[in-house]
PQR file with spaces between the fields and no chain letter, atoms N, CA, C, O and H, PARSE charges and radii, in Angstrom:
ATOM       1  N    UNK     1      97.481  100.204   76.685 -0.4000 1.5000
ATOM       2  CA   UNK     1      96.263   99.406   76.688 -0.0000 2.0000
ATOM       3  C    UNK     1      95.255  100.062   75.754  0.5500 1.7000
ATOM       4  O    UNK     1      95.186  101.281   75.597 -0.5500 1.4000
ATOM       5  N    UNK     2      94.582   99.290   75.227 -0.4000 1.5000
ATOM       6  CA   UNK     2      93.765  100.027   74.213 -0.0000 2.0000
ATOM       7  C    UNK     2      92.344  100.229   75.311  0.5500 1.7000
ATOM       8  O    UNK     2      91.931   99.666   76.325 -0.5500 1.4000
ATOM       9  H    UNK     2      94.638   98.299   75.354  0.4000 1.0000
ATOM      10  N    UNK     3      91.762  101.762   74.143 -0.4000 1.5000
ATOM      11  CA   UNK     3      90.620  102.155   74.958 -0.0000 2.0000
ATOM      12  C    UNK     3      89.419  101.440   75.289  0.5500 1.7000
ATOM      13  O    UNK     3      88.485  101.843   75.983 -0.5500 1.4000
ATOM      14  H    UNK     3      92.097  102.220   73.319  0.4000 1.0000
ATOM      15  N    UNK     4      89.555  100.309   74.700 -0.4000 1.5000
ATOM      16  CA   UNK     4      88.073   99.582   74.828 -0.0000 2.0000
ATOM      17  C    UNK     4      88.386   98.551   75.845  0.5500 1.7000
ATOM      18  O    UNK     4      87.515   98.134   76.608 -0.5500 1.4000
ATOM      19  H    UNK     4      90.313   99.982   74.136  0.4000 1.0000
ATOM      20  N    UNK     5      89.782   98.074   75.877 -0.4000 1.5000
ATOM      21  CA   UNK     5      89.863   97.522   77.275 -0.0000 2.0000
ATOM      22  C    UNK     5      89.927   98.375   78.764  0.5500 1.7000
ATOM      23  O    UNK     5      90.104   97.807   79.841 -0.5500 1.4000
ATOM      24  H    UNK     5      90.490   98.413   75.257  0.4000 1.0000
ATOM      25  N    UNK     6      89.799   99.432   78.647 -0.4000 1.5000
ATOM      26  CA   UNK     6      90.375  100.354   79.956 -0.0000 2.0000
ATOM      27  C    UNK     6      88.907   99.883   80.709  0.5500 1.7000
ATOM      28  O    UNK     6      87.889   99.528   80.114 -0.5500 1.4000
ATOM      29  H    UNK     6      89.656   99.894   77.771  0.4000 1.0000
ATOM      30  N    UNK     7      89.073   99.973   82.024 -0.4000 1.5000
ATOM      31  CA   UNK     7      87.545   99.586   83.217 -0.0000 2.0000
ATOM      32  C    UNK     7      87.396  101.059   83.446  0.5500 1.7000
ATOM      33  O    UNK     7      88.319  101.856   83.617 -0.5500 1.4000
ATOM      34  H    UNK     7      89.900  100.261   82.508  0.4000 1.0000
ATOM      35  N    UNK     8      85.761  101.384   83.422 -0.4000 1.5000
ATOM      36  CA   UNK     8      84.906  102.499   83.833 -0.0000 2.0000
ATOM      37  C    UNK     8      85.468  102.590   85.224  0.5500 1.7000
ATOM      38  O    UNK     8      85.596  103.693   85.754 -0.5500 1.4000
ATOM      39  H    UNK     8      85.012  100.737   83.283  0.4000 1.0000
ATOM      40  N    UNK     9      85.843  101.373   85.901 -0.4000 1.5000
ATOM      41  CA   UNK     9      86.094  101.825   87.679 -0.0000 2.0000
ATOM      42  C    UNK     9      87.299  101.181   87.754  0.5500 1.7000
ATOM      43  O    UNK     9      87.282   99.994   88.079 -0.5500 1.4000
ATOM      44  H    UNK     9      85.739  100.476   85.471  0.4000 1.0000
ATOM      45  N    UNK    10      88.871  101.991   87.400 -0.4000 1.5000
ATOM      46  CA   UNK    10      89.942  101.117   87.574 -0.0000 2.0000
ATOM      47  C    UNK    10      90.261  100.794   89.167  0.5500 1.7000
ATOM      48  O    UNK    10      91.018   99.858   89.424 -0.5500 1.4000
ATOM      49  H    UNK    10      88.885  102.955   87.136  0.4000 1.0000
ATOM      50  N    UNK    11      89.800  101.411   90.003 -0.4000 1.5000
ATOM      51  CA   UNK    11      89.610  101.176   91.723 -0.0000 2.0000
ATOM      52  C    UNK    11      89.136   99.825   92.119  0.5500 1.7000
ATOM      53  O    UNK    11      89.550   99.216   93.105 -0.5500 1.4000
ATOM      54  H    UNK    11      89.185  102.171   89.794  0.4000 1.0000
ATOM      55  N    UNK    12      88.083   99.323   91.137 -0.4000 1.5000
ATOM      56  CA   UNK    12      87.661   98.079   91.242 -0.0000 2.0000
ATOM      57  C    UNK    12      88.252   96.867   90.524  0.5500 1.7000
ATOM      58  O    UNK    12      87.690   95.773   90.571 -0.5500 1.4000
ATOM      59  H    UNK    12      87.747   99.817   90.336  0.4000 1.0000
ATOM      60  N    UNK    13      89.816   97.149   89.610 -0.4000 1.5000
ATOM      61  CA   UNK    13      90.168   96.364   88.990 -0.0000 2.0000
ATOM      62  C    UNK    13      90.926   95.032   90.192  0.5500 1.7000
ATOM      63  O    UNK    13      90.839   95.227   91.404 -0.5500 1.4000
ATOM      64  H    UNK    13      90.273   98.038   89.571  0.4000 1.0000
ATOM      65  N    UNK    14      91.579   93.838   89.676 -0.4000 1.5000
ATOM      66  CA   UNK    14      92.232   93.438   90.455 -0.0000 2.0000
ATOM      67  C    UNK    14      93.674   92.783   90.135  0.5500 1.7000
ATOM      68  O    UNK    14      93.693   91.907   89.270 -0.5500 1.4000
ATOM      69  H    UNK    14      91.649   93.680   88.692  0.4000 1.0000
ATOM      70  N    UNK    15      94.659   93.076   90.652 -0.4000 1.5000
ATOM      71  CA   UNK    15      96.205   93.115   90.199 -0.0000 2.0000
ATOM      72  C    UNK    15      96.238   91.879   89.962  0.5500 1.7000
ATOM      73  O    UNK    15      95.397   91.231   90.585 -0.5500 1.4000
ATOM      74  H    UNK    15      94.644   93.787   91.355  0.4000 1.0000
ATOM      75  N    UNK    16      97.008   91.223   89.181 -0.4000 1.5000
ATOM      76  CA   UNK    16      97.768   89.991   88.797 -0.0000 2.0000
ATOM      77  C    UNK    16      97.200   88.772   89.704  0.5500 1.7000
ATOM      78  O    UNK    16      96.290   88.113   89.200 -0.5500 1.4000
ATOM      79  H    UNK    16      97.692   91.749   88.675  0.4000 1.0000
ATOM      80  N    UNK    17      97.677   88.397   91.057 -0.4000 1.5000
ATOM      81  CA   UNK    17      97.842   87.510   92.152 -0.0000 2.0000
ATOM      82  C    UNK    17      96.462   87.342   92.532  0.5500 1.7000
ATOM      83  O    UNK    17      96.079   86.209   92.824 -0.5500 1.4000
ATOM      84  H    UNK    17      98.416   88.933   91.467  0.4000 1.0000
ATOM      85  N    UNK    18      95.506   88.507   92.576 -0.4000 1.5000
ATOM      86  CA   UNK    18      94.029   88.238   92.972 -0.0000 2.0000
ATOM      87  C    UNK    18      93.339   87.271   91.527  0.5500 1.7000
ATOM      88  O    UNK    18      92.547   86.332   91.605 -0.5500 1.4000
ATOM      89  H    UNK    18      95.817   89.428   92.339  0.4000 1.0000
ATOM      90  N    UNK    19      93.965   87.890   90.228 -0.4000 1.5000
ATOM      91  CA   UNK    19      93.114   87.041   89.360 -0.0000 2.0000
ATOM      92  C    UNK    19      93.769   85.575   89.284  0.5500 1.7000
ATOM      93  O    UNK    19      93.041   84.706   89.764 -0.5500 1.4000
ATOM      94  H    UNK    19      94.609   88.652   90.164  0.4000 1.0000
ATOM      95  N    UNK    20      94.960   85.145   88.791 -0.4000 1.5000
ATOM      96  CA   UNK    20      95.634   83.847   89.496 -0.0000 2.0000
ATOM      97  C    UNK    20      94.865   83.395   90.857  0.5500 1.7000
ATOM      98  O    UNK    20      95.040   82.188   91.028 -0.5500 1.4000
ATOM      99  H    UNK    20      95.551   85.851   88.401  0.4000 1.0000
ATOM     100  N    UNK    21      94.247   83.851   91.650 -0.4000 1.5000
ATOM     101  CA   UNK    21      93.618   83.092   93.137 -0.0000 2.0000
ATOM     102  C    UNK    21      92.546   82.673   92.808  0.5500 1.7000
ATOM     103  O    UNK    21      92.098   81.585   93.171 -0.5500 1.4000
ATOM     104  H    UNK    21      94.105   84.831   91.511  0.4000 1.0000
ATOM     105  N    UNK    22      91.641   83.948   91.637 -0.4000 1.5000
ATOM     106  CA   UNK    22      90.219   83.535   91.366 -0.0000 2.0000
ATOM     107  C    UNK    22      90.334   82.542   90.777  0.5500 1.7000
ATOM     108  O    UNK    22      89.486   81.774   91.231 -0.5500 1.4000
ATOM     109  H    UNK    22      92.005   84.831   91.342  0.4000 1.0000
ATOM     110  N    UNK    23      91.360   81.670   89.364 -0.4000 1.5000
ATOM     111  CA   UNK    23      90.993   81.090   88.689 -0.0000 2.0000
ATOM     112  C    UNK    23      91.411   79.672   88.926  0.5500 1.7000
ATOM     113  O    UNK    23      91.213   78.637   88.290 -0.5500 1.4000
ATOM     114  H    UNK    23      92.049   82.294   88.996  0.4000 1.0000
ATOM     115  N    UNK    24      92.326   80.057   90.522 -0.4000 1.5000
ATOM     116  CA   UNK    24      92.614   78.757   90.879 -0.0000 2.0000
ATOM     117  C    UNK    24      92.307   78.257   91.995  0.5500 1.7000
ATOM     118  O    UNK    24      91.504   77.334   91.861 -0.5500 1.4000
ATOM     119  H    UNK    24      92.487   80.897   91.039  0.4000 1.0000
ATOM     120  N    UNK    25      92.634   78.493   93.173 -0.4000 1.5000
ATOM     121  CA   UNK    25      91.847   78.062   94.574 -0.0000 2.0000
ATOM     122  C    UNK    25      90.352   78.762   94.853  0.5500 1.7000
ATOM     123  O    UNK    25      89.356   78.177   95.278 -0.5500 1.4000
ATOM     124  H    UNK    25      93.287   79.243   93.281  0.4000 1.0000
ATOM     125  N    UNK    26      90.464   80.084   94.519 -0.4000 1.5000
ATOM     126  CA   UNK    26      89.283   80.660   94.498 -0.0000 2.0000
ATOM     127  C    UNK    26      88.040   79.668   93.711  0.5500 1.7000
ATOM     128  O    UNK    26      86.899   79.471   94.129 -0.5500 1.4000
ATOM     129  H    UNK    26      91.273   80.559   94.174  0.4000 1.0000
ATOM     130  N    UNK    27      88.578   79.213   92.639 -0.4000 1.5000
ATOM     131  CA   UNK    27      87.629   78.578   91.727 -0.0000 2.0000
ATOM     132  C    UNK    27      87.282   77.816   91.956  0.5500 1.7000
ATOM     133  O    UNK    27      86.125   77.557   91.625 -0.5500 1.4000
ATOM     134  H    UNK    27      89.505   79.373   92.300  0.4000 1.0000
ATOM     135  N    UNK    28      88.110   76.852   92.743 -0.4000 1.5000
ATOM     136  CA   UNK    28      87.986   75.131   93.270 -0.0000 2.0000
ATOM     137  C    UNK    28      87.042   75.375   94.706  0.5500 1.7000
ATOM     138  O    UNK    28      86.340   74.466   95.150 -0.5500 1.4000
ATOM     139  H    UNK    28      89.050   77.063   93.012  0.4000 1.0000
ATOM     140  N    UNK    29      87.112   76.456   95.230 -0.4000 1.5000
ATOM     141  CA   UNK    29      86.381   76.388   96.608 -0.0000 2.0000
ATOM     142  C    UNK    29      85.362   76.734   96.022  0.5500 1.7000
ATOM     143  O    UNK    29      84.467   76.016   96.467 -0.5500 1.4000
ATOM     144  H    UNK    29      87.683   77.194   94.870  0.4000 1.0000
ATOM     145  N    UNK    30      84.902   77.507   95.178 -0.4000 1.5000
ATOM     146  CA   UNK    30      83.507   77.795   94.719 -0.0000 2.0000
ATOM     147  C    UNK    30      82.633   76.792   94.014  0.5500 1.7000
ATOM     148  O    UNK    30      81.427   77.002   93.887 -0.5500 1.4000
ATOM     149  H    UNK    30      85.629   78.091   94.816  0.4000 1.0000
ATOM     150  N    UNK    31      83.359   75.441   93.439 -0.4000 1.5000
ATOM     151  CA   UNK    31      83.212   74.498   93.178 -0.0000 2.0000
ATOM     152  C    UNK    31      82.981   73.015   93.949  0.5500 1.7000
ATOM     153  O    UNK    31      82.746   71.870   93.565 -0.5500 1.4000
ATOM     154  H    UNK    31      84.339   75.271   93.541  0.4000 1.0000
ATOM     155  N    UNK    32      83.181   73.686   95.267 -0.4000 1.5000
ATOM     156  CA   UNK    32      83.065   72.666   96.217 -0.0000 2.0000
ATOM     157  C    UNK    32      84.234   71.592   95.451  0.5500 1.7000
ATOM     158  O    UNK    32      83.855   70.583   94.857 -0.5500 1.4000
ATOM     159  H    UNK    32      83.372   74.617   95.579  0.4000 1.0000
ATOM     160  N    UNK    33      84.985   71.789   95.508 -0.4000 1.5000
ATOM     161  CA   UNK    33      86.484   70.966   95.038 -0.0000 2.0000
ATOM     162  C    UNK    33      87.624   71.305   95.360  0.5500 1.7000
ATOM     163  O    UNK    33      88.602   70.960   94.696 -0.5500 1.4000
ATOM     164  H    UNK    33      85.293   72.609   95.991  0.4000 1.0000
ATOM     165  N    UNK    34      87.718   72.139   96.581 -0.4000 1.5000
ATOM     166  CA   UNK    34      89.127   72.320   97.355 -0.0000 2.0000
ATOM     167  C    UNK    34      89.512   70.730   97.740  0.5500 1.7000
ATOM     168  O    UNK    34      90.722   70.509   97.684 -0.5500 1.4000
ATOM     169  H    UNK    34      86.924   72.418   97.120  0.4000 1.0000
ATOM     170  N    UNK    35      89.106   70.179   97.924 -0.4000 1.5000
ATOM     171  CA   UNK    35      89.972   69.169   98.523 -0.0000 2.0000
ATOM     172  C    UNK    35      90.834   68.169   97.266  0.5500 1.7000
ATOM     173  O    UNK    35      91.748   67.364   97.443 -0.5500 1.4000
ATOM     174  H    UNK    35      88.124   70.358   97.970  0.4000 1.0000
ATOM     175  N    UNK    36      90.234   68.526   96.145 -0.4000 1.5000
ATOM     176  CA   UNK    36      90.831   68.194   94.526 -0.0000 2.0000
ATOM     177  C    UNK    36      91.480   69.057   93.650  0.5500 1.7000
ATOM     178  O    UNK    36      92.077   68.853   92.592 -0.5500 1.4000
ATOM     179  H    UNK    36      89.491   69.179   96.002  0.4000 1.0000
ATOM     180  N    UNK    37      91.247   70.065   94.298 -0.4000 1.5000
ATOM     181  CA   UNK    37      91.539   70.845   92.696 -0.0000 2.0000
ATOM     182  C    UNK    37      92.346   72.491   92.975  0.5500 1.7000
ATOM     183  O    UNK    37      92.588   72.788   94.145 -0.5500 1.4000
ATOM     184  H    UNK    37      90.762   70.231   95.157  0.4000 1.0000
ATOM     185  N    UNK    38      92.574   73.093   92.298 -0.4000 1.5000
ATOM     186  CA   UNK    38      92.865   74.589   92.771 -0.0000 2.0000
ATOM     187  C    UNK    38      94.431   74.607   93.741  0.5500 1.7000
ATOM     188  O    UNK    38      94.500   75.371   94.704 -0.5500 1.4000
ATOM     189  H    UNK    38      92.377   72.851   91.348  0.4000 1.0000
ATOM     190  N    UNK    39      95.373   73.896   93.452 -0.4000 1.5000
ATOM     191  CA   UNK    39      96.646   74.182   93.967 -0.0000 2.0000
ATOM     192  C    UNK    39      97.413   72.846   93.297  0.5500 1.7000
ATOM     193  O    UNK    39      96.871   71.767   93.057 -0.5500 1.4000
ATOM     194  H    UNK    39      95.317   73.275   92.670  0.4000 1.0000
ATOM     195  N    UNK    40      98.589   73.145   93.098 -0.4000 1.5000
ATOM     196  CA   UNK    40      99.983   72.167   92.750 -0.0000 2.0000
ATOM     197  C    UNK    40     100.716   71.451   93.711  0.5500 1.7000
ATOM     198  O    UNK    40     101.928   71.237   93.692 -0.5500 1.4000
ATOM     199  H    UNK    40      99.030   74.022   93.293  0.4000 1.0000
ATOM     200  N    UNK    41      99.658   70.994   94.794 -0.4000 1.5000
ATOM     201  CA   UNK    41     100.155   70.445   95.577 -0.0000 2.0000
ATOM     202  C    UNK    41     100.297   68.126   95.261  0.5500 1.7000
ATOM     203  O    UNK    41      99.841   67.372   94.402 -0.5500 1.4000
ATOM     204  H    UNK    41      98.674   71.168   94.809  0.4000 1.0000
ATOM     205  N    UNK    42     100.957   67.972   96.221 -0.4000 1.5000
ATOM     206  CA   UNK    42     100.532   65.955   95.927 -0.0000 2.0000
ATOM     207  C    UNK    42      99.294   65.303   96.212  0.5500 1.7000
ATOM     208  O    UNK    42      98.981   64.887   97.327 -0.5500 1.4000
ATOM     209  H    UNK    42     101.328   68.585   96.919  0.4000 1.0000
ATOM     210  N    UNK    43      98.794   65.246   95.473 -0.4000 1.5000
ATOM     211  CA   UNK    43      97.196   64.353   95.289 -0.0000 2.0000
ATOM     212  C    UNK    43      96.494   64.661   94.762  0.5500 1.7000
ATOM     213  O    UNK    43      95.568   63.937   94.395 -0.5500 1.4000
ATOM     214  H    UNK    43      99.048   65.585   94.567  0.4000 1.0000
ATOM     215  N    UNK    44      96.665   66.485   94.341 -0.4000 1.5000
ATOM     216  CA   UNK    44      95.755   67.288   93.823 -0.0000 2.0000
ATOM     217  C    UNK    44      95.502   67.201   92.103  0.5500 1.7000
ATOM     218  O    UNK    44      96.552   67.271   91.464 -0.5500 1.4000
ATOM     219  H    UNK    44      97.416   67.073   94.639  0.4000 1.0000
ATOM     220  N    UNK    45      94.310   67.065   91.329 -0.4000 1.5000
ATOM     221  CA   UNK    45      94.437   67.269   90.022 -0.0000 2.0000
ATOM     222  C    UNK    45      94.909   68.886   89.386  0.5500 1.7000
ATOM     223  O    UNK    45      94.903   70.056   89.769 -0.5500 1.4000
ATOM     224  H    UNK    45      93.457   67.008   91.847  0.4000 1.0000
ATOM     225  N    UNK    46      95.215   68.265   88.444 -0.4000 1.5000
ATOM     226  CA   UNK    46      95.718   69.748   87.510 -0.0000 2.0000
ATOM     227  C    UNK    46      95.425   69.834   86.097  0.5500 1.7000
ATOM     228  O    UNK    46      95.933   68.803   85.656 -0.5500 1.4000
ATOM     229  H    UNK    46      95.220   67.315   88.133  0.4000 1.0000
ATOM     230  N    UNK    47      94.950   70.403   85.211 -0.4000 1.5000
ATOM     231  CA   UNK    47      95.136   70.557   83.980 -0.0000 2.0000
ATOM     232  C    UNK    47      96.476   72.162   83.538  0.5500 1.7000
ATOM     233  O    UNK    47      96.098   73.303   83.805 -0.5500 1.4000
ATOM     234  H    UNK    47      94.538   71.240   85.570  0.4000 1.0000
ATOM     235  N    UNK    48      97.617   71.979   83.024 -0.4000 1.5000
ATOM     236  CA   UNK    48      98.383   73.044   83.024 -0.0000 2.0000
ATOM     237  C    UNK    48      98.415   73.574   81.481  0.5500 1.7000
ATOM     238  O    UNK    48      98.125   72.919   80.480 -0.5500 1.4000
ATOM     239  H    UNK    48      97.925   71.053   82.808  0.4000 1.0000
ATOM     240  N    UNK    49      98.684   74.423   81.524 -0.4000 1.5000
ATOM     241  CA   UNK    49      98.982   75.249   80.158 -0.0000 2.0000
ATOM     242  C    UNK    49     100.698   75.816   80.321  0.5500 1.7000
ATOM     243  O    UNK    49     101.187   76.330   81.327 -0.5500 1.4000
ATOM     244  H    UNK    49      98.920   74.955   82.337  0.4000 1.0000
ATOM     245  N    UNK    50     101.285   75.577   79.199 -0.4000 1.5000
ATOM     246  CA   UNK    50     102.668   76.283   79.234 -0.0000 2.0000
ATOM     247  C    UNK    50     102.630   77.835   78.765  0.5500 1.7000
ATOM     248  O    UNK    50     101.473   77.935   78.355 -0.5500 1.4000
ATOM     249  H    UNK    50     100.888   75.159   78.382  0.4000 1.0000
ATOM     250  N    UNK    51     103.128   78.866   78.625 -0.4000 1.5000
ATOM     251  CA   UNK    51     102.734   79.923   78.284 -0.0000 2.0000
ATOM     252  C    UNK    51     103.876   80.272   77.841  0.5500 1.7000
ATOM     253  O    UNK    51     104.896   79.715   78.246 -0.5500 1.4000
ATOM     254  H    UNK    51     104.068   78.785   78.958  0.4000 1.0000
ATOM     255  N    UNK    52     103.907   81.589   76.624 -0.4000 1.5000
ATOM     256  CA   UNK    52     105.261   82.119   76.126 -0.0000 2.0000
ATOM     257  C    UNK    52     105.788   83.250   76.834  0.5500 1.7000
ATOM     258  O    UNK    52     106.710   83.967   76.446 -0.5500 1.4000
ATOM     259  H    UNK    52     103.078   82.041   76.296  0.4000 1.0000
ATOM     260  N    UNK    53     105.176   83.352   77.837 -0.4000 1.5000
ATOM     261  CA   UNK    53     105.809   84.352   78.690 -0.0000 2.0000
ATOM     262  C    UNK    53     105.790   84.600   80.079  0.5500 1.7000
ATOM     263  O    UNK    53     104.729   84.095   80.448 -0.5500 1.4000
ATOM     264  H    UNK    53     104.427   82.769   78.152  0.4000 1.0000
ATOM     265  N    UNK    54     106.520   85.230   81.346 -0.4000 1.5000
ATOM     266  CA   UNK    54     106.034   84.945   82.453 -0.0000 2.0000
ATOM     267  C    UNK    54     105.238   85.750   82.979  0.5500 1.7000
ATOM     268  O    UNK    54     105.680   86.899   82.982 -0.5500 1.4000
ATOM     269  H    UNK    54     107.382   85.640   81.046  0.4000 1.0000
ATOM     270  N    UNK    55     103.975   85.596   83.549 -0.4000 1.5000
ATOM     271  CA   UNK    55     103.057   86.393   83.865 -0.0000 2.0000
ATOM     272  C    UNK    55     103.319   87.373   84.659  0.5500 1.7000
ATOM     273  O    UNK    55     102.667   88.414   84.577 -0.5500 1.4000
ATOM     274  H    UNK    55     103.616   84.663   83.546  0.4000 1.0000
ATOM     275  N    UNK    56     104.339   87.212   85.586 -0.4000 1.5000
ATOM     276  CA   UNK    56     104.897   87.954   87.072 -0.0000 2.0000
ATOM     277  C    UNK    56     105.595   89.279   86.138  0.5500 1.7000
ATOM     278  O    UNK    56     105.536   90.453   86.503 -0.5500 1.4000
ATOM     279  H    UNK    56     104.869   86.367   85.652  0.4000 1.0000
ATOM     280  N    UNK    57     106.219   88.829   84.940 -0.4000 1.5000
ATOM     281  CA   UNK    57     107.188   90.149   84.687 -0.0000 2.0000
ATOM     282  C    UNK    57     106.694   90.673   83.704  0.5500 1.7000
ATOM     283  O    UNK    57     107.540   91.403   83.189 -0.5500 1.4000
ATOM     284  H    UNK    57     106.267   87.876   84.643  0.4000 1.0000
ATOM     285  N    UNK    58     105.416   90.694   82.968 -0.4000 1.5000
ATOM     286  CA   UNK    58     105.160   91.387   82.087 -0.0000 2.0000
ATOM     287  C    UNK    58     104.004   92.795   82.872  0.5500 1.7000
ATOM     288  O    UNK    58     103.117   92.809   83.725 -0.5500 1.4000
ATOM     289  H    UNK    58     104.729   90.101   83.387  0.4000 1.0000
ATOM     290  N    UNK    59     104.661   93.792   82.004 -0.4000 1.5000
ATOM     291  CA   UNK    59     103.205   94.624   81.870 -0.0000 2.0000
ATOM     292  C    UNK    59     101.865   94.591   81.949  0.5500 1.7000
ATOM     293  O    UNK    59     101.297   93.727   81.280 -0.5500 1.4000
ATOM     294  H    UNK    59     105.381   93.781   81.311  0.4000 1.0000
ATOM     295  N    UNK    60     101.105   95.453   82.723 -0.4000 1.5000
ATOM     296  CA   UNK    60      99.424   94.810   82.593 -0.0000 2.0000
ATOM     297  C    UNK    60      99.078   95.144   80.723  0.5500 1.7000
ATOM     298  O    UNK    60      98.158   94.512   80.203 -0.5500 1.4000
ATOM     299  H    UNK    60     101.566   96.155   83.266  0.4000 1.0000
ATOM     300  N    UNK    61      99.700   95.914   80.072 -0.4000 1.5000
ATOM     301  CA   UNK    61      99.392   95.941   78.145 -0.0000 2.0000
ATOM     302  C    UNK    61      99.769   94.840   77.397  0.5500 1.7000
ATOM     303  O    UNK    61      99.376   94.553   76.266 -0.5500 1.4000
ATOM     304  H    UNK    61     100.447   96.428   80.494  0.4000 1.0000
ATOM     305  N    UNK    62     100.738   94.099   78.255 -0.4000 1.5000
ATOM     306  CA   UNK    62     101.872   93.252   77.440 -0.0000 2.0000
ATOM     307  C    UNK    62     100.638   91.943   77.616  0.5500 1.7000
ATOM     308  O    UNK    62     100.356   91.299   76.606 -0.5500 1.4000
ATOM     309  H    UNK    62     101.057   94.331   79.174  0.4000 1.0000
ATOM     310  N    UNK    63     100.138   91.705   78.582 -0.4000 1.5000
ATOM     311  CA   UNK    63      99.050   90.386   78.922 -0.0000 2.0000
ATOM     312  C    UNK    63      98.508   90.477   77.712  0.5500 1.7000
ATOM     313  O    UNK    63      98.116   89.363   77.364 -0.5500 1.4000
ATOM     314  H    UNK    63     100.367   92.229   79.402  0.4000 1.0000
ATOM     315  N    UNK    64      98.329   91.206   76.997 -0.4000 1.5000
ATOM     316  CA   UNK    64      97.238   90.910   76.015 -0.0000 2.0000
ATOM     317  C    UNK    64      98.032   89.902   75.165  0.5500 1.7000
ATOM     318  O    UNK    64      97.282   88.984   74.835 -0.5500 1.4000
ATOM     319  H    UNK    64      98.647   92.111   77.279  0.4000 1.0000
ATOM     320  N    UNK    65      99.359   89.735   74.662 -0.4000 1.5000
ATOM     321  CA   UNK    65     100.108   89.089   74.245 -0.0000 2.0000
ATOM     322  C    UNK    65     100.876   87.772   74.654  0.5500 1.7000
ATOM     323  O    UNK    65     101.742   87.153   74.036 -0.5500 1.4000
ATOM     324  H    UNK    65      99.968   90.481   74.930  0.4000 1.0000
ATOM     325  N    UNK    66     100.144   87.469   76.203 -0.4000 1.5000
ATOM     326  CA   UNK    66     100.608   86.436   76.460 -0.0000 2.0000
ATOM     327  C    UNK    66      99.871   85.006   75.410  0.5500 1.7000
ATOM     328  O    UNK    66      98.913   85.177   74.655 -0.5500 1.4000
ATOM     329  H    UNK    66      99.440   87.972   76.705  0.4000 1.0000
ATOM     330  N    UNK    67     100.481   83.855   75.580 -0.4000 1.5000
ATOM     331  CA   UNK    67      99.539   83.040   74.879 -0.0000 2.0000
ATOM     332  C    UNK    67     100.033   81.290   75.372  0.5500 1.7000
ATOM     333  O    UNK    67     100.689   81.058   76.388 -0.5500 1.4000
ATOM     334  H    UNK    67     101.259   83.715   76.194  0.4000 1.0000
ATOM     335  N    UNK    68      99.605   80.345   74.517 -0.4000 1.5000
ATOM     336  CA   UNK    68     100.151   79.051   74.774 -0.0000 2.0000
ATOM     337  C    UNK    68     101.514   79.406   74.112  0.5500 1.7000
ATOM     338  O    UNK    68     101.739   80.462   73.521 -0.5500 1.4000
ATOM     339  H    UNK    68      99.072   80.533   73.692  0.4000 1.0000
ATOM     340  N    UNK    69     102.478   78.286   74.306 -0.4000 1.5000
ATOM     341  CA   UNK    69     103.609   78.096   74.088 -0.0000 2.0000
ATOM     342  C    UNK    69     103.534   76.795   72.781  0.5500 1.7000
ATOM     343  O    UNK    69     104.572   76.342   72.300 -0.5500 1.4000
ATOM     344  H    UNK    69     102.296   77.428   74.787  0.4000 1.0000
């Protein structure tokens, strides 16, 4: 990881699954739009992005290289 990305408090960083929650149910409840938005469930809206890689198996250095597909 390069030095200008490293966090002053890596204790306070948050792994993979917490940021995926923020940007998806987390986001929709903060939006007052859980009942629309923030999961892949039936009824729910979605806007998706395909990506060139899978988020679960890469490296936290390698993210920097993820992208659209």
């Amino acid at each position: 990881m390069r030095p200008e990305n490293r966090s002053h408090q890596p204790k306070e960083g948050l792994d993979l699954a917490s940021c995926l929650e923020a940007y998806t149910s987390a986001g929709a409840y903060a939006a007052f739009e859980e009942e629309n938005l923030g999961q892949l469930t039936p009824g729910k809206l979605a806007d998706l992005v395909l990506l060139n890689r899978r988020l679960v198996n890469e490296e936290p250095e390698a993210l920097l290289e993820v992208g659209p597909q």
